[in-house]
C-alpha positions as CSV (number, residue, x, y, z in Angstrom):
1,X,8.7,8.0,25.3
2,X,5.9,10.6,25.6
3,X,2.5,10.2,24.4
4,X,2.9,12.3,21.6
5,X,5.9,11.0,19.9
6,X,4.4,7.8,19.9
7,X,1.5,9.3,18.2
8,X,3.5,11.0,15.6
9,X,5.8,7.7,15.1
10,X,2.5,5.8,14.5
11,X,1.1,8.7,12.4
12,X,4.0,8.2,10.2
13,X,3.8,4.7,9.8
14,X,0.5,4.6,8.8
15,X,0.8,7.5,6.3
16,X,3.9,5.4,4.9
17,X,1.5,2.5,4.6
18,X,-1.1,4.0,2.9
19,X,1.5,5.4,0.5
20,X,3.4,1.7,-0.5
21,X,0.2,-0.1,-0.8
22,X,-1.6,2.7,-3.1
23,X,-0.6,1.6,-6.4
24,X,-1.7,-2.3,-5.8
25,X,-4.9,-0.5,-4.5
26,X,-5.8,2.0,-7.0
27,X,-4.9,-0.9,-9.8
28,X,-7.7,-3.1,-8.5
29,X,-10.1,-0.2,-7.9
30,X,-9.1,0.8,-11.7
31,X,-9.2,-2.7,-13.3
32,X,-12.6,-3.9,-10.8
33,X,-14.4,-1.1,-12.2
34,X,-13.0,-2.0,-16.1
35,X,-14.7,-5.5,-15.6
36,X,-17.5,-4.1,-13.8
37,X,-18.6,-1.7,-17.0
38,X,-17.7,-4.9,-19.2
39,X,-19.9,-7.2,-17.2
40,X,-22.7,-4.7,-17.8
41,X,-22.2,-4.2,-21.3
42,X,-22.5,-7.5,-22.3
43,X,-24.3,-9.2,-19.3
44,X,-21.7,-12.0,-18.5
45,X,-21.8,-12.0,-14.9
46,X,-19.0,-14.6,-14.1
47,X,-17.1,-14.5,-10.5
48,X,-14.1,-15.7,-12.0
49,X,-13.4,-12.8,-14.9
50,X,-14.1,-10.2,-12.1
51,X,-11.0,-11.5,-10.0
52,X,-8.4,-13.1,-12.1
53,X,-7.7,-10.4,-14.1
54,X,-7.8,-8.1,-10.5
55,X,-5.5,-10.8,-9.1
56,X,-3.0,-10.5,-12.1
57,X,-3.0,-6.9,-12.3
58,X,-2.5,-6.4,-8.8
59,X,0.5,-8.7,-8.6
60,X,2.4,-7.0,-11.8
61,X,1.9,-3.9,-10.3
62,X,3.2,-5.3,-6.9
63,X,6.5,-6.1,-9.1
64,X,6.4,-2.9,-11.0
65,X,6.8,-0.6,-7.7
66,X,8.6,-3.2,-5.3
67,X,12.0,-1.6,-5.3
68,X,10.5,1.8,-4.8
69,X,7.7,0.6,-2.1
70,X,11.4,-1.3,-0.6
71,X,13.2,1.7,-0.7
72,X,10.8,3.6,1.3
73,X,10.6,1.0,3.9
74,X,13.8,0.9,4.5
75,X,14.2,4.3,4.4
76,X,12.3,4.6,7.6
77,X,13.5,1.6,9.5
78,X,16.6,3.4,8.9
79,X,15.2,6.5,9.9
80,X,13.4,5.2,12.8
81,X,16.4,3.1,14.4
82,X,18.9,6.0,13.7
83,X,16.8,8.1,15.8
84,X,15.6,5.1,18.5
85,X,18.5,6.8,21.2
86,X,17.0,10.0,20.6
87,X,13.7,8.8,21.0
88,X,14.1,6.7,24.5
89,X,15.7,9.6,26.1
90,X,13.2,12.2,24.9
91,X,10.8,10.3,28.2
């Protein structure tokens, strides 16, 4: 394997990554920042209403897009084990 393919195999992984774990991420960005202007507002600063409600959130969105995120992941095992021949004699 050459230098580069491995780069572009790991640039692809990582971009695939950062793509299934988006959602959970941009939920507890969203929901952080809902209890954070909340918190303000009426001055309860409590540990515990800042991350339950992140925690819950995060894991029903986790549900939500499981298939899809599984889909995609399998996708490019698939993708990536298809081509593996390819790939070892490309050296």
């Amino acid at each position: 394997m050459n230098p580069t393919l491995v780069v572009d195999l790991g640039r692809e992984l990582l971009l695939l990554a950062l793509l299934v774990s988006l959602p959970m991420l941009a939920t507890a960005i969203a929901v952080g920042l809902l209890i954070a202007i909340i918190q303000t507002v009426t001055a309860v600063h409590e540990q515990t209403l800042a991350s339950v409600p992140k925690m819950i959130a995060v894991l029903a969105v986790a549900l939500l897009v499981m298939p899809w995120s599984m889909g995609k992941l399998v996708n490019y095992t698939q993708h990536l084990l298809r081509e593996l021949p390819r790939y070892a004699s490309a050296r």
